[in-house]
Steps between C-alpha positions, in 0.01 A plus 500: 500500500681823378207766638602568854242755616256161416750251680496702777125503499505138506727521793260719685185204438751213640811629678631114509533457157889489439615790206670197331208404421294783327883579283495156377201308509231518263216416715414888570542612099134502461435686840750722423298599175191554738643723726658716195143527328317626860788743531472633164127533460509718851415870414814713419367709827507187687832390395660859577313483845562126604866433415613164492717525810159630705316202371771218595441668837116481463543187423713366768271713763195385388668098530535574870119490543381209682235336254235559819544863476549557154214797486481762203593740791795317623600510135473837449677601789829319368490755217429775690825444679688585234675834385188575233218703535250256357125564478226246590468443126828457459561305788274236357585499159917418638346273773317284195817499261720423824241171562466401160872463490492321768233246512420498102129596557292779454379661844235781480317684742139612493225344268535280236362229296621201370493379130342149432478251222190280526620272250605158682475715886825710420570818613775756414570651930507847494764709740484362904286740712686630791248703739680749725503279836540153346824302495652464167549115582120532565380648188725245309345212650115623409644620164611057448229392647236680253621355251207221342575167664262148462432342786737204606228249404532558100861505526451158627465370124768653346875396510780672372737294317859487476506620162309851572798705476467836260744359200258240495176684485718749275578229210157336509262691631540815339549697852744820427639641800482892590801554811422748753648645809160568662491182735089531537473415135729185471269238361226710379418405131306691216287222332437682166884508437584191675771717667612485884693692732803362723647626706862571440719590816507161658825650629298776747249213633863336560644765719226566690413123655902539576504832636562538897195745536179397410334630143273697504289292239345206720798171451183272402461706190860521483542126509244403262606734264806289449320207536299610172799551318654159616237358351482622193898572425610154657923443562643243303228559186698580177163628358463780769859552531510585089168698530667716779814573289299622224282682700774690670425364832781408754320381793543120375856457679273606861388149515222447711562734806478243716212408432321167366306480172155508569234309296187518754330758361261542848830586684498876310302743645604878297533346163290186550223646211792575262639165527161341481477660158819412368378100572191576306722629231718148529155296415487692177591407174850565376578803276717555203751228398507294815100400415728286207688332788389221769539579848678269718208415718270412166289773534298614244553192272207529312552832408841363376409205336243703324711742348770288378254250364318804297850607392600166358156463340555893351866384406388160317225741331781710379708231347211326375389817313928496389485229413201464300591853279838339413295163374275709312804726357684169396157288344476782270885489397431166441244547320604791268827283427249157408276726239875679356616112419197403364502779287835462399366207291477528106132441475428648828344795332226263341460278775540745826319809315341578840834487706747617183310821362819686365596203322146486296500660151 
C-alpha cells in the first residue's frame, strides 16, 4: 500500500495490525480503494475543514467508545474535542464519513425509509437509523434483525450443498456478482438481472473478531458474515480460487477465520433469507453452456438426455439432407453422361430422336 494518509487510517480502525502488513500484503488493496473513493467524494469544504491528520484522530477517539455507550452524543463530543470549529451540520456530516470508514456501513440519523424488492422477499437496506440516545451497537442489531427472515420451520427442507459456492452458481446458473463495501447489502440479489451483491472486505470482518476491544457491530453478525463467505468461497476449491483472481479479490489466502464451513442453513440468523434464496436458485435449471454438461450428482438427466438426443436427431437430419443433395447431384451426372454415349452412336439420331435432338436433321 503506497497511500499513507489511508494506511494510517487503517491503523487508526485496528491499531494491532503490524505496518508489514498493509506495505506488502494484498489483502487491504481493495479497502484501500474504498477508503480513497469516501475521501474523494467528501465536499472540497469538508476536505479543507477535516484534514486527514484530524480524522485519524477522530477515528482513534471515537474507537475508545465502549460499544454500551456508543451514543450520537458521545460521538459528537470526540469531534468537538478537536482544534475545529465545527457546526452541528458539520459535525454530523465528519461523524458519518469517520463511521463509514470505519465499519463499511451507512449510519444516518433522523427519518428514513428503506428500499424493497418484492420479487422473491428481497430487499435493498437503506442507511442504519441511529436515534440520538441509542447505542450504535443497538441500532446495528435492529438494523440485522429487520432484515426478512422465514421461520426456522421452512428452512427445515432445504439443505445447502457442498457445491453452493458463487463460481459455481456463476458458471451455471447465470448469477453475476455486484461487490460492495456496504456490509448490510452482502447477499442481497436483484432478480431481474440475476445480479448479487457480496460483500468484499472479508479482511475488516477479520480484524474485528481479532481485535482486543469489542466491535462495535454485534460479533454474531460479525461471525456469520464470514461464515457466509466460507460458504460460498470454500479453501482448497480451484473454481473459487480462479473466480477470485479474476475478480480482483484477495481475501481467498484468509482461509476460513477460524471458523468451520457451515452447511445447516437453520444455524444463520442475519442472512438466513439470502441463503435460502440462493438454494432455491441451486434447484433451478442450469444456464448457458453448462445446461450441455451432466452434473456429477445426475441431476437434471432428462433435460440432458433430451437435448443431446434432439441434437443427434437434428445432426443425422443434416447429413441425411447432405447426403441426399450429393446423390441427387451425382444420379444426374450419371445420367447426363448415359444419354451423351448413347448419342454418340451413328444412328442414334434416328433411333434416340427424343434424347439426341441436335443430332436430328
Amino acid at each position: 500500500m503506497n497511500d499513507t494518509r489511508v494506511a494510517a487510517l487503517i491503523s487508526a480502525v485496528w491499531p494491532h495490525i503490524r505496518q508489514d502488513e498493509l506495505a506488502h500484503g494484498n489483502y487491504y488493496d481493495r479497502l484501500a480503494e474504498f477508503i480513497t473513493s469516501q475521501l474523494s467524494t467528501a465536499s472540497f469544504s469538508s476536505r479543507q475543514a477535516f484534514g486527514d491528520e484530524h480524522l485519524v484522530s477522530v477515528i482513534a477517539g471515537l474507537r475508545r467508545i465502549r460499544p454500551g455507550q456508543f451514543t450520537r452524543n458521545a460521538a459528537t463530543q470526540v469531534l468537538s474535542q478537536g482544534p475545529l470549529k465545527l457546526d452541528e451540520q458539520s459535525v454530523q456530516r465528519h461523524l458519518v464519513l469517520a463511521l463509514r470508514i470505519m465499519l463499511t456501513l451507512n449510519i444516518r440519523s433522523g427519518v428514513s425509509k428503506n428500499r424493497l424488492q418484492t420479487q422473491h422477499k428481497m430487499i435493498y437496506p437503506g442507511p442504519t437509523l441511529w436515534e440520538e440516545e441509542t447505542c450504535l451497537s443497538k441500532a446495528l442489531a435492529q438494523h440485522f434483525s429487520s432484515l426478512p427472515s422465514s421461520p426456522l420451520g421452512d428452512m427445515k427442507s432445504k439443505k445447502i450443498e457442498p457445491n453452493m459456492t458463487m463460481a459455481f452458481l456463476s458458471s451455471n446458473r447465470g448469477v453475476k456478482v455486484r461487490w460492495t463495501s456496504n456490509l448490510s447489502e452482502h447477499l442481497s440479489m436483484d432478480w431481474k438481472s440475476r445480479v448479487i451483491s457480496v460483500y468484499e472486505h472479508k479482511i475488516c470482518l477479520w480484524n474485528y473478531l481479532n481485535a482486543s476491544r469489542p466491535c462495535i457491530i454485534p460479533q454474531t453478525i460479525l461471525g456469520e458474515a464470514v461464515d457466509t463467505l466460507n460458504l460460498l468461497f470454500p479453501l482448497n476449491d480451484a473454481p473459487t480460487k480462479a473466480f477470485l483472481r479474476q475478480q480482483r479479490i484477495h481475501f481467498y489466502g484468509l482461509g476460513n477465520c477460524g471458523r468451520e464451513r457451515c452447511y445447516e442453513l437453520a444455524k444463520y440468523e442475519v442472512w438466513r433469507e439470502r441463503l435460502a434464496n440462493l438454494v432455491d436458485v441451486m434447484s433451478e435449471e442450469p444456464r448457458g453452456t453448462q445446461q450441455l454438461a451432466l452434473s456429477k450428482d445426475g441431476k437434471h438427466l432428462l433435460n440432458f438426455a433430451t437435448f443431446w438426443v434432439a441434437s443427434a436427431v437434428a445432426l443425422l437430419t443434416i447429413i441425411s439432407i447432405a447426403l441426399g443433395t450429393v446423390q441427387t447431384i451425382y444420379s444426374f451426372k450419371q445420367y447426363s453422361l448415359a444419354v451423351a454415349r448413347a448419342c454418340s452412336a451413328p444412328d442414334a439420331a434416328t433411333s434416340l430422336p427424343r434424347y439426341c435432338p441436335k443430332y436430328c436433321s
